[in-house]
N, C-alpha and C positions, 0 to 999 in steps of 0.2 A: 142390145149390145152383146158382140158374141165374148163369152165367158174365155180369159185364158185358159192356153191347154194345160193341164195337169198331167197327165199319164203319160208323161213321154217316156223314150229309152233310158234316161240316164233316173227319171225318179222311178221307175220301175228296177232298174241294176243296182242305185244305192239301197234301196227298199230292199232287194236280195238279198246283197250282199250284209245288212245289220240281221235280215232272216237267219244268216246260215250263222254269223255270231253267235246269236241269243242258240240256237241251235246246238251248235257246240257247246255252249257254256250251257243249258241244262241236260243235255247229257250225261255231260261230267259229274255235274253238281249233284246227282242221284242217284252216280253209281258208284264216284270213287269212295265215297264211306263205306260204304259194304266192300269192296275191294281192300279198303286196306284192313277190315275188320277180317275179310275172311281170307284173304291170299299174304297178307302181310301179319298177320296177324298181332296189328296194335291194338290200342286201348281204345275207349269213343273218346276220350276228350285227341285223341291224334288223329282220327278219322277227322274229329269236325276240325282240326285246322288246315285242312285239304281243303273247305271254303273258305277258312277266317281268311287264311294267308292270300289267296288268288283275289277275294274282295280287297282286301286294306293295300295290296299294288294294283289294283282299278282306280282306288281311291285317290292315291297317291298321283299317280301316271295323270290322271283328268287333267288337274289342275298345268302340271310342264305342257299336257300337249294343245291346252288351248291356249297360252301364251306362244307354241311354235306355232300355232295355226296362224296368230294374228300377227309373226313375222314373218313365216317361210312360205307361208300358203297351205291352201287345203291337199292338193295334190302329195307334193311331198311326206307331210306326216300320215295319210292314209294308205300311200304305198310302202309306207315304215313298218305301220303296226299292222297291216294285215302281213309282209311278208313274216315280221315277228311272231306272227299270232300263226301263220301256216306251221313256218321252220317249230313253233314249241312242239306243235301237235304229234311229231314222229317220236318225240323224246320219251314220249310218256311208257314206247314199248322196252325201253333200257334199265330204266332202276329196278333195285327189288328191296329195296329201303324207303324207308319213310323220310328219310333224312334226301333221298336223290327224288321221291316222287313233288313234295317242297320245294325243292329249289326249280322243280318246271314248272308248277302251279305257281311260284313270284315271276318266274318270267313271263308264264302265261295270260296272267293276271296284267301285265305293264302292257303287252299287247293286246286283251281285248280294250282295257280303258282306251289306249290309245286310239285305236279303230273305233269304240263307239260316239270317241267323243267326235272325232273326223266328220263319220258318216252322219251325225247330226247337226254339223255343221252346214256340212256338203248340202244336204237336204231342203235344209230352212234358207241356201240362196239359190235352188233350184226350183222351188215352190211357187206360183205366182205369188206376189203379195195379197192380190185379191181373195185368194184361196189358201191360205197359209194356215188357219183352221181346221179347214176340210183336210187339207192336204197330210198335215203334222198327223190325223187322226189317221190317215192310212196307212202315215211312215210307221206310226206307234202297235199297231194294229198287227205288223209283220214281227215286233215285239212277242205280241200276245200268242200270235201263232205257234212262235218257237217253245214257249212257256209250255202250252196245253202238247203238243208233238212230241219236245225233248225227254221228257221224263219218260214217257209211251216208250217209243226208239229203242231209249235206252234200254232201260229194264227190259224189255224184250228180247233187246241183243245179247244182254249179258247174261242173260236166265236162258233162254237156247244157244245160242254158239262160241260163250265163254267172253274173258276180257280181253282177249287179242283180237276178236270180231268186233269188239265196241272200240276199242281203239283206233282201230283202222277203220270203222264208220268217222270216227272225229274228225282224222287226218282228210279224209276224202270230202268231208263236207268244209274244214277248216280253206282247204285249196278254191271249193264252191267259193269259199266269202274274196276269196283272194281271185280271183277270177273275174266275178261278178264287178266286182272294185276296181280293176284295172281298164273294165271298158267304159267307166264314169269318165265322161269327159269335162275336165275345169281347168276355166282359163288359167294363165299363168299367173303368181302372184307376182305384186310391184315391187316387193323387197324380198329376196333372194339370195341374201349374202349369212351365210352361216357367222361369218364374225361380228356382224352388226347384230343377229339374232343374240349372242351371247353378250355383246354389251350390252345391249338393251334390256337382260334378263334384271327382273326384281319380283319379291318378294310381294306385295304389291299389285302387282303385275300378274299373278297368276288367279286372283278372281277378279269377275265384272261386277261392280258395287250392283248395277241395276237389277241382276238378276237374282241376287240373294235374296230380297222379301218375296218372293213367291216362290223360293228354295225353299226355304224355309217353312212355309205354308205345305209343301210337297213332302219334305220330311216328318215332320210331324203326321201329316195322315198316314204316311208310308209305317209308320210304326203298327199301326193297325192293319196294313198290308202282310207285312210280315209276322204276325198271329196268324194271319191265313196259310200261307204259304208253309208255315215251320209248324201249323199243329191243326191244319181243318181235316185232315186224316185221321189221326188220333179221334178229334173228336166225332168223326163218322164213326171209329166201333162205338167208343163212349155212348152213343146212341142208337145203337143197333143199327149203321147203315152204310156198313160199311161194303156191301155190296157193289153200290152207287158211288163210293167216295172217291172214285176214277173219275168222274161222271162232272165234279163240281167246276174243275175249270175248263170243260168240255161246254156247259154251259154259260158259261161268263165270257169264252170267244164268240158263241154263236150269237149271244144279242149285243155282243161288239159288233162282230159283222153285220149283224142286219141293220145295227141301230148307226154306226157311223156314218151313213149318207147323209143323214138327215142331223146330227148333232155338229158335226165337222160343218156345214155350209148355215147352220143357225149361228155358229160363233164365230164365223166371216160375215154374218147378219149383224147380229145383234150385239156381241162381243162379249166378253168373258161373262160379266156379272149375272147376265140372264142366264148363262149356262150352266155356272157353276155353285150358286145357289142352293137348285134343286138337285142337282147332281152330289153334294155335300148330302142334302136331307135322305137323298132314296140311297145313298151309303151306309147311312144310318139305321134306314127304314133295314134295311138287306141283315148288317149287324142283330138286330132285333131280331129279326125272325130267324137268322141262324141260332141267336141263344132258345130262340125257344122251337125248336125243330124237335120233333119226337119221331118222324116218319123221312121219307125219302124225299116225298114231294115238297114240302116246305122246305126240305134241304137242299134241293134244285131250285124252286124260287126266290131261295136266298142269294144264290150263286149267279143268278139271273139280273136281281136287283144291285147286287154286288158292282157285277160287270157291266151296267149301264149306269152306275153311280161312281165307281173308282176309274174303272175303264175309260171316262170321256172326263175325269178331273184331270190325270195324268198328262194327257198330250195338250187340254188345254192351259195347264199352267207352265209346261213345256214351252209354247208356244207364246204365253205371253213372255216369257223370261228372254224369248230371241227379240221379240216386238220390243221391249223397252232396250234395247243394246245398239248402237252403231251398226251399221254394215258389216264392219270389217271388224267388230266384237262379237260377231254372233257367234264363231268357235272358243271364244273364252266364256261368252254366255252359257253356252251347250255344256261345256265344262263345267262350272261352277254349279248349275242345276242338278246337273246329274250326279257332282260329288256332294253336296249336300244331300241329297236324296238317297245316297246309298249310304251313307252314314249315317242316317233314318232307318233303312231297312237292317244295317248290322246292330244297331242300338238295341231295334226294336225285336232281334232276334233276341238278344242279351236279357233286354229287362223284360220283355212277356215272360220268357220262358221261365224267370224269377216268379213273376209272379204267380202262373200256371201252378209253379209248386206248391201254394200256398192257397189254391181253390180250383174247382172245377172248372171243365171251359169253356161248359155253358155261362155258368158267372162272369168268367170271363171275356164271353163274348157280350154281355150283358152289359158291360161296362163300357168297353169301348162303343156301343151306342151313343153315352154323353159324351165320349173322348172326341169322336167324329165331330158331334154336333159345335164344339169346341175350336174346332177346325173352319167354322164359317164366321164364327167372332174374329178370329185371328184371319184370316183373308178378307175380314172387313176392314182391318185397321194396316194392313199391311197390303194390302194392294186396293182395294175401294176408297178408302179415304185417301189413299195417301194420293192416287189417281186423279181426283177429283180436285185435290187442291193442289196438285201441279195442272189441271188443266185451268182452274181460277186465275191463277198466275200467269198462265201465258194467254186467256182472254184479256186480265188485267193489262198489262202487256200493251196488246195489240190497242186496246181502246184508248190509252196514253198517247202513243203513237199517233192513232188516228186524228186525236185531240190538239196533236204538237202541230200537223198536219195542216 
């Protein structure tokens, strides 16, 4: 049986266009603190709300734009929020205040939610079903790439040819995501009427119930995500290896890419539980050996184990959160996933970094070993079980029937 195609034009162009996103936004995310420390010169707690603010309107934004999605269609809100998210990126050459660089970073922030909640929408009905595993793993994958590139990019532009050369790298790649976007072709949607879209708005209405227990499952590990993210540098010097500490999510794309062929088409095999299991435990396994890393190599194999343990959870619980939602809820699915999960990673910036103060991070990485392992209790009860006895239920179901029959 010939396999659907996967790699067409438009999952290859939505695939770019969340590239050039995630792009921009780490960019930004690792240079405008030093920019406003050194050219504005504010305080860190003003630096750091140059990410609070731009996350908490991502946060915010999901939620409206995947109730627009499920009235107005995919088209319309993706050619919203990318032009929103083009039109902020030139803004950012005008303030010279912290108070004018704030109010781009909210608008900026309403526009990438918006576009990322879109382009995962977009995605998950461009995907075969047969391949929705596989496929989700690639979308996610152009994720990862911006992650390990963006911060590179950045810092380079802005340490050689100053922040008007990194700005205007953002702009031009900001146009890439709006570019890329505009040549996704999606059909029309069936309601189209801006005033029915506003009567029909509720509170309610703005998350899919299906997709919250594996939100939630995602949040929570992401807590652990974001220790890495906000202090696995720090703890390269803490360990003398800090040489390599460029190096660590350098290695956690490269055994995503090698390893997503084969994990993305096992959970269109086998389905979540086989995948994600093991994938929880070598999170763990990875965890551990970062806490006990005294050299570079263990510190690379950590970052290895890492990205083939968080790396193939991520898109799989992604992906089941679309798989339990309606058709035409899969852009509030996308939403709700994704806002849950980033208020996971702002938590989890908050309360590590509490704790950080109060022990070292190797200890700290030490911990989150059991944190992790904690995280497959709760995905047993919150999507295994609960899976199992809605599928008893509609065997049950079916055999009554058969019986009336």
């Amino acid at each position: 049986m010939t396999k659907p195609k996967l790699w067409t034009k438009d999952f290859i162009s939505v695939s770019s266009s969340n590239f050039f996103l995630f792009l921009t936004f780490y960019i930004l995310l690792v240079t405008l603190p030093s920019y406003a420390l050194d050219e504005l010169h504010t305080s860190a707690t003003e630096a750091g709300l140059m990410t609070t603010i731009f996350l908490l309107s991502a946060i915010i934004s999901r939620p409206l734009a995947g109730q627009w999605l499920e009235h107005a269609g995919n088209k319309k809100v993706l050619l919203t929020a990318l032009i929103l998210f083009a039109v902020a990126a030139p803004l950012y050459l005008i303030p010279k205040t912290v108070i004018g660089f704030l109010a781009i970073r909210l608008l900026h922030g309403i526009g990438f939610g918006m576009a990322t909640t879109a382009v995962g929408a977009i995605v998950a009905d461009i995907i075969p079903t047969a391949r929705r595993g596989e496929g989700m793993g690639y979308f996610v994958l152009s994720t990862n790439m911006a992650m390990v590139l963006g911060p590179f990019v950045g810092l380079m532009t802005i340490q050689q040819w100053g922040a008007k050369a990194m700005f205007i790298l953002s702009i031009a790649i900001a146009i890439g995501a709006l570019l890329t976007g505009l040549s996704v072709k999606i059909a029309k949607p069936e309601q189209d009427n801006q005033i029915e879209v506003l009567s029909s708005f509720s509170i309610r209405g703005l998350f899919e119930a299906s997709a919250v227990p594996i939100a939630i499952v995602g949040s929570f590990l992401a807590i652990v995500y974001s220790a890495l993210l906000s202090f696995v540098s720090i703890y390269a010097v803490e360990i003398h290896v800090e040489n390599v500490a460029s190096l660590f999510f350098v290695v956690y794309a490269v055994v995503l890419l090698i390893s997503r062929p084969f994990t993305g088409k096992w959970l269109d095999r086998y389905g979540p539980n086989v995948i994600s299991y093991p994938c929880i435990v070598l999170f763990a396994i990875g965890m551990f050996v970062l806490s006990q890393s005294s050299g570079a190599v263990t510190f690379l194999i950590a970052a290895g184990l890492i990205g083939l343990g968080w790396g193939t959870l991520f898109p799989t619980f992604q992906t089941i959160a679309i798989q339990n939602a309606e058709p035409r809820k899969r852009g509030l699915a996308t939403a709700t996933f994704l806002s849950i999960y980033d208020i996971g990673i702002a938590l989890g910036s908050l309360f590590v970094g509490m704790v950080a103060a109060k022990m070292d991070y190797s200890t700290l990485y030490f911990l989150c070993t059991f944190y992790v392992l904690i995280g497959a209790i709760l995905f047993y009860f919150l999507h295994t079980k609960k899976k199992a006895a809605a599928e008893k239920s509609t065997n049950s179901q079916h055999t009554k029937v058969q019986e009336i029959r």
